[in-house]
N, C-alpha and C positions, 0 to 999 in steps of 0.2 A: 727372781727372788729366791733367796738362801733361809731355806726357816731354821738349817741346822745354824746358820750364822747368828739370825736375827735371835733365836733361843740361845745363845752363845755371850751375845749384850745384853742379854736380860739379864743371865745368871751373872754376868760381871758385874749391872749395876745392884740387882739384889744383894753379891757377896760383898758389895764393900759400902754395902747400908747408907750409903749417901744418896738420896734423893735428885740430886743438882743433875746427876744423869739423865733422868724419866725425860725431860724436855725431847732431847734428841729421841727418843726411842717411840713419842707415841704420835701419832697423825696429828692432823689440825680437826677433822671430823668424827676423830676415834668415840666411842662407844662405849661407857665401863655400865655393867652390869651386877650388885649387888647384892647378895642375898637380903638386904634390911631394909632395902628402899625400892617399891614396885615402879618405877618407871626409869628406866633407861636415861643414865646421866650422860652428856654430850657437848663434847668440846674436849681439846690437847686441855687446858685449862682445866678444867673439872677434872676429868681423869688423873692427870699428874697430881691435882689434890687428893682425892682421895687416894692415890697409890702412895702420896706419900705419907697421909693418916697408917695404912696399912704397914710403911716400915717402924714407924714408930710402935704402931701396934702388936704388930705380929710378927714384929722383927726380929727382937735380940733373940728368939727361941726358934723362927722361922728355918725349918730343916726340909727339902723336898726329896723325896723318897722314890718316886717312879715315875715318869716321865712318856708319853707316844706324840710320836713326832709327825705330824702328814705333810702335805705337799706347800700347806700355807698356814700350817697353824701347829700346837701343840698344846696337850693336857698335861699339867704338872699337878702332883699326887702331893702334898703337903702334909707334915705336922708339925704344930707351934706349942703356946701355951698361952693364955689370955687369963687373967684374975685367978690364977691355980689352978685351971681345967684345962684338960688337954685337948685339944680345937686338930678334926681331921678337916682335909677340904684338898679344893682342886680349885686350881685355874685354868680357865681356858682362854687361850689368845690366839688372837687370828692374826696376822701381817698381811699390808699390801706389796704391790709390786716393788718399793723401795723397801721394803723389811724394816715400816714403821708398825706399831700396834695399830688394828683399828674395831677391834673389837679384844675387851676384856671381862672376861665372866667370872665369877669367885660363887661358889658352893660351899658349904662351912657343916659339918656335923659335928655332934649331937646336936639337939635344941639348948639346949642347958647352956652348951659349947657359944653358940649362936647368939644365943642373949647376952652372954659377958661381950662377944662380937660388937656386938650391937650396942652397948652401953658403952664402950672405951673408945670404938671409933667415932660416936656421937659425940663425946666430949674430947678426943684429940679434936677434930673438925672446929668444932666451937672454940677450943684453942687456938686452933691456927687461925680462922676468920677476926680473932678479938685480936690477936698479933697482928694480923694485917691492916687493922683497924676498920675492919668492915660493918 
């Protein structure tokens, strides 16, 4: 596994904010971890949803600033903008051996920052489920 490859398709499908990418890039058992929601969401499914709440949300302003890269994973150092405030955070993603996602963490500061977090990705979600007709 290539994590400078697999952090290489990430930044491609991040920079060109279309979501239709995330499928390929995340496991079928992958793992997103939220700051707003205490238990661990699970499934390719669930994940690419809320990743793709996240580019609508934290997208168009979505800038990453600093980046460590280890042997199966990397931390990426963000800042965005959510409801006028300016939202610091980090992701953390792990890859398997085929340089799919199978773990994804998001960290978000301030609190203040957090709660608009919190409020715009609960209602992207709620949009996308009513879209889907669920």
């Amino acid at each position: 596994m290539d994590a400078a490859a697999a952090l290489a398709r990430w930044h491609a499908v991040v920079e060109s904010r279309d979501p239709a990418g995330l499928p390929a890039l995340v496991a079928a058992d992958a793992v997103f971890r939220s700051p707003a929601v205490h238990t661990p969401q699970v499934g390719r499914d669930t994940v690419v949803g809320y990743l793709t709440a996240a580019f609508t949300v934290l997208g168009p302003a979505l800038a990453y600033e600093r980046e460590w890269l280890g042997d199966d994973s990397a931390v990426l150092q963000f800042r965005t903008e959510v409801g006028g405030l300016d939202v610091s955070g980090v992701d953390m993603i792990t890859w398997d051996e085929r340089g799919q996602i199978v773990d994804f963490t998001v960290m978000v500061r301030p609190k203040k920052a957090l709660d608009a977090v919190i409020e715009h990705m609960g209602a992207e979600l709620l949009r996308m489920l009513e879209a889907a007709g669920s």
